[in-house]
C-alpha positions in Angstrom: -4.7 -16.1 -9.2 -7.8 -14.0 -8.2 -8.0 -11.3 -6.7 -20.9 2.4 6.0 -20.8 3.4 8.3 -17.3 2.7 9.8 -14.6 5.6 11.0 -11.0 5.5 9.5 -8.6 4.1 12.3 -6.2 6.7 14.4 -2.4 7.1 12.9 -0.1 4.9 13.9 3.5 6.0 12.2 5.7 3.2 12.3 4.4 1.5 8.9 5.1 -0.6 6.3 4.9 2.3 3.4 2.8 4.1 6.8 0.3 2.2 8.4 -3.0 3.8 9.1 -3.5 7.3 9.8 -6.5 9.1 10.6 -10.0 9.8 9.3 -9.0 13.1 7.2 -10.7 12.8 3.7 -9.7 13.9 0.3 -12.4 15.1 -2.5 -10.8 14.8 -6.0 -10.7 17.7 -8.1 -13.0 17.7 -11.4 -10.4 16.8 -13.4 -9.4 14.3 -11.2 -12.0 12.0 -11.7 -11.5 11.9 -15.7 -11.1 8.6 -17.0 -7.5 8.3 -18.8 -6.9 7.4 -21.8 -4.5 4.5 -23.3 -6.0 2.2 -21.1 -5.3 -1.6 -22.0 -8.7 -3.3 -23.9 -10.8 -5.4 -21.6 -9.2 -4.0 -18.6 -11.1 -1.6 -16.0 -9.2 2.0 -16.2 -8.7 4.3 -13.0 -9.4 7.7 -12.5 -5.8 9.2 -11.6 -7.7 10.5 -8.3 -7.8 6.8 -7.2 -4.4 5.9 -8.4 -2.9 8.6 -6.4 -5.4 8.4 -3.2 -7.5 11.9 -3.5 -10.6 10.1 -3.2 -12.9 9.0 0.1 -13.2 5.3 0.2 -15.9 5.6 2.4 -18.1 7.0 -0.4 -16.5 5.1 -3.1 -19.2 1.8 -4.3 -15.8 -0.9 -4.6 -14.9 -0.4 -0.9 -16.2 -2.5 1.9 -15.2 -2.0 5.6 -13.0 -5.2 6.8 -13.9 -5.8 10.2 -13.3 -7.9 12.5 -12.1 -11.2 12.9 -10.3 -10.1 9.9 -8.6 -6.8 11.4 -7.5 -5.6 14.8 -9.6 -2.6 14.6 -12.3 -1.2 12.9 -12.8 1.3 10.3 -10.3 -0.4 7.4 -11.7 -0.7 4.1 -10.7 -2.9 1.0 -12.0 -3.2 -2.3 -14.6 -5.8 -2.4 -12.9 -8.3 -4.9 -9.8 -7.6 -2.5 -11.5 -8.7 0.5 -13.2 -11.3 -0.6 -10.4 -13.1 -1.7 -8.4 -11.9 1.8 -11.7 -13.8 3.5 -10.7 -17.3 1.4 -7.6 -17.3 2.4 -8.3 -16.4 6.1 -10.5 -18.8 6.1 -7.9 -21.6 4.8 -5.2 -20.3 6.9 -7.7 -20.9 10.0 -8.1 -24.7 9.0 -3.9 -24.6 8.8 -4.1 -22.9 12.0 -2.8 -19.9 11.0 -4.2 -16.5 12.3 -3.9 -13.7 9.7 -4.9 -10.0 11.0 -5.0 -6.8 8.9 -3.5 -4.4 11.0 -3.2 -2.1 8.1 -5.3 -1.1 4.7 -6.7 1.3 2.5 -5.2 5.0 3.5 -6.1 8.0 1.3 -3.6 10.9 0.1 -4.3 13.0 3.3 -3.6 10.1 5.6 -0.1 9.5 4.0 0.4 13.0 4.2 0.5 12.9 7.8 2.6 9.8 7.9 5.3 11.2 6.1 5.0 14.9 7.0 5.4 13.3 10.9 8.8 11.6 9.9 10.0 14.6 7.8 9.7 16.8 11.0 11.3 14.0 12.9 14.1 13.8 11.2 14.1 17.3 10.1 17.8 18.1 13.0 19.5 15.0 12.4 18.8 14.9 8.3 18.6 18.4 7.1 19.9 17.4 3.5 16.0 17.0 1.8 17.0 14.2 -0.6 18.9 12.6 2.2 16.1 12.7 4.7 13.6 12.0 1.8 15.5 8.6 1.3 15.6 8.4 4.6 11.5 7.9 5.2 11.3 5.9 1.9 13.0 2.8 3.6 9.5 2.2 4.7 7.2 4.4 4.2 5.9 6.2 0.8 5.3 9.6 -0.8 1.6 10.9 -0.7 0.2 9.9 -3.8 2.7 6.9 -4.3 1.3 4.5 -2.3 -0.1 1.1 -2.9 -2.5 1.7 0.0 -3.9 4.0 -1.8 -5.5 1.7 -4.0 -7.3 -0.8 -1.3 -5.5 -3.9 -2.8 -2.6 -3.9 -0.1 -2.8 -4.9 3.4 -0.1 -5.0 6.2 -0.6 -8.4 8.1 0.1 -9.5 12.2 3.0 -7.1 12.3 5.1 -4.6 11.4 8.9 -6.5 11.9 10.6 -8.2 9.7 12.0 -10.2 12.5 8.5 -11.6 13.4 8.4 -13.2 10.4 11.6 -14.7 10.7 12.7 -18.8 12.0 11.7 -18.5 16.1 10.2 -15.3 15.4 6.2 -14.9 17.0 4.9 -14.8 13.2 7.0 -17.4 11.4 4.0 -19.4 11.0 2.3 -16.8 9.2 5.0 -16.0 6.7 5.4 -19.6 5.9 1.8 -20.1 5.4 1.6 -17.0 2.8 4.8 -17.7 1.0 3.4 -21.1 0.1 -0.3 -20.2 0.0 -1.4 -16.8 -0.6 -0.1 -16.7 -4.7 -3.6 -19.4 -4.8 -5.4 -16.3 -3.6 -4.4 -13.6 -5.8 -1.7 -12.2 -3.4 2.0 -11.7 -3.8 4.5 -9.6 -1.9 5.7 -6.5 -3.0 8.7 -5.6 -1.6 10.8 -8.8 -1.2 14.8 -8.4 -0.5 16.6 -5.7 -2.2 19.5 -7.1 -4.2 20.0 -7.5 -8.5 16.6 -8.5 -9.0 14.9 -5.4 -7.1 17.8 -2.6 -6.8 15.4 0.1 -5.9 12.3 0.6 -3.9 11.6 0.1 -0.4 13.3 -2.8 2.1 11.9 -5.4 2.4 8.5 -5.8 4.0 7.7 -9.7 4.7 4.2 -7.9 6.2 3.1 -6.3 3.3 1.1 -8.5 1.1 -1.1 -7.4 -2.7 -4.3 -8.3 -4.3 -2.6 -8.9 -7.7 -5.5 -9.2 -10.4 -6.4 -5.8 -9.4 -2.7 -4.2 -8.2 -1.2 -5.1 -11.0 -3.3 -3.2 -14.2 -3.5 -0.6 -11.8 0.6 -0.3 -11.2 0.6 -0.2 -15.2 -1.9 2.5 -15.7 0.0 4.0 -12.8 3.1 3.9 -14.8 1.5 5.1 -17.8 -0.5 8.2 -16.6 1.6 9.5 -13.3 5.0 11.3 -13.3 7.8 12.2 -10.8 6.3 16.1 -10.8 3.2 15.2 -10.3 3.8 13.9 -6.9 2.9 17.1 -4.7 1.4 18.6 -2.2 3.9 17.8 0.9 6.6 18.9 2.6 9.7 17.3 0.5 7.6 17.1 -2.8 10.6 18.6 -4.6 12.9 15.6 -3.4 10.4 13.2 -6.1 12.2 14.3 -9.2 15.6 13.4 -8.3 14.7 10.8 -6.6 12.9 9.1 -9.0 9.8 7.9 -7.0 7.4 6.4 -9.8 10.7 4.2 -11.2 12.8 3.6 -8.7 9.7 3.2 -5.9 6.0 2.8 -7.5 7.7 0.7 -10.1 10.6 -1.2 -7.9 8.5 -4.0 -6.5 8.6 -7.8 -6.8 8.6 -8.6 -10.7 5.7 -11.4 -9.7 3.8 -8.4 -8.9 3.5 -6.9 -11.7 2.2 -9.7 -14.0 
């Protein structure tokens, strides 16, 4: 299993776990960009700034812009052992005549701010309760600096409905193709039904696809070095405690993933 000049795309809100937002940047603090420790021997450790998105891709050497005919739009960026591997298995879906399109990628801290500080307005009449409404958003669409687009391993593919990907759905093809297919590339699928073997985390997302040899050590340091109170700096920050975001969302994915 394997793993610049471009301008970040323009928000769109309905996402799986957001989609892309727009070009705002985020410059980690100093003590940001220290090294943790504990990592595990013989695998590459993250500064926390990159595990939590306070960094700019743009400047960052791993990232490459995507382009098309692999996205709908300019200005997406993936790690280069990411998009390489998302290039093989274009390029073998093409032969099956499949068409796979990133439609979503890499977003930093201050782009998922916007995301979510959009739905928490939205919702701010009908769901006053903050844990309620909090819940609410994380159906779909994840806390700044608990997001797996954050790390430039995940990318949202053709769509952004489930039913797209279902039998007579416009996308069927597609979700075929990668449930048989992409594991050969180094990609699983996160967030898979919700029932005994993934009680928590977000629904389902059959869009929403991972670049495991890299996702994966980084979900573990994640888990290692990140806690529920350090997930700040938005409106509804105070919900990620009681909630239990890191647990019961950074760490309630698709057990394949996280091998």
């Amino acid at each position: 299993m394997f793993f610049v000049g471009y301008f970040l795309a323009a928000l769109v809100v309905l996402a799986g776990c957001g989609t892309e937002s727009n070009g705002a940047r985020m410059v980690a603090a100093p003590e940001d960009t220290i090294p943790p420790v504990g990592a595990e021997p013989g695998v590459q450790s993250f500064p926390r700034n990159e595990l939590m998105g306070k960094f700019d891709p743009l400047r960052h050497s791993d990232f490459v812009p995507v382009g098309r005919p692999f996205a709908d739009r300019p200005g997406m960026l993936l790690r280069r052992e990411a998009f390489e591997a998302f290039r093989e298995m274009w390029e073998a879906a093409r032969q099956d005549s499949v068409s796979l399109k990133i439609i979503s990628s890499t977003r930093t801290f201050a782009q998922q701010k916007i995301i979510w500080e959009r739905k928490w307005a939205r919702l701010a009449a009908d769901t006053p309760d903050p844990g309620a409404r909090a819940l609410k958003i994380l159906e779909y669409s994840a806390m700044p600096g608990a997001s797996r687009h954050h790390w430039g391993t995940d990318i949202d593919l053709n769509d952004l409905n489930n039913p797209s990907f279902e039998p007579g759905g416009v996308h069927s093809k597609v979700y075929d193709w990668m449930q048989k297919n992409a594991y050969r590339f180094g990609f699983c699928q996160p967030y898979t039904p919700k029932g005994a073997e993934r009680p928590h985390g977000y629904n389902e997302e059959k869009w929403h696809w991972s670049y495991q040899p890299i996702a994966a050590p980084m979900l573990r340091q994640y888990a290692r070095d990140i806690e529920d109170n350090q997930i700040v700096g938005f409106l509804g920050a105070e919900t990620a405690g009681q909630i239990g975001i890191v647990g019961h969302y950074v760490l309630g994915i698709n057990a394949v993933c996280k091998q």
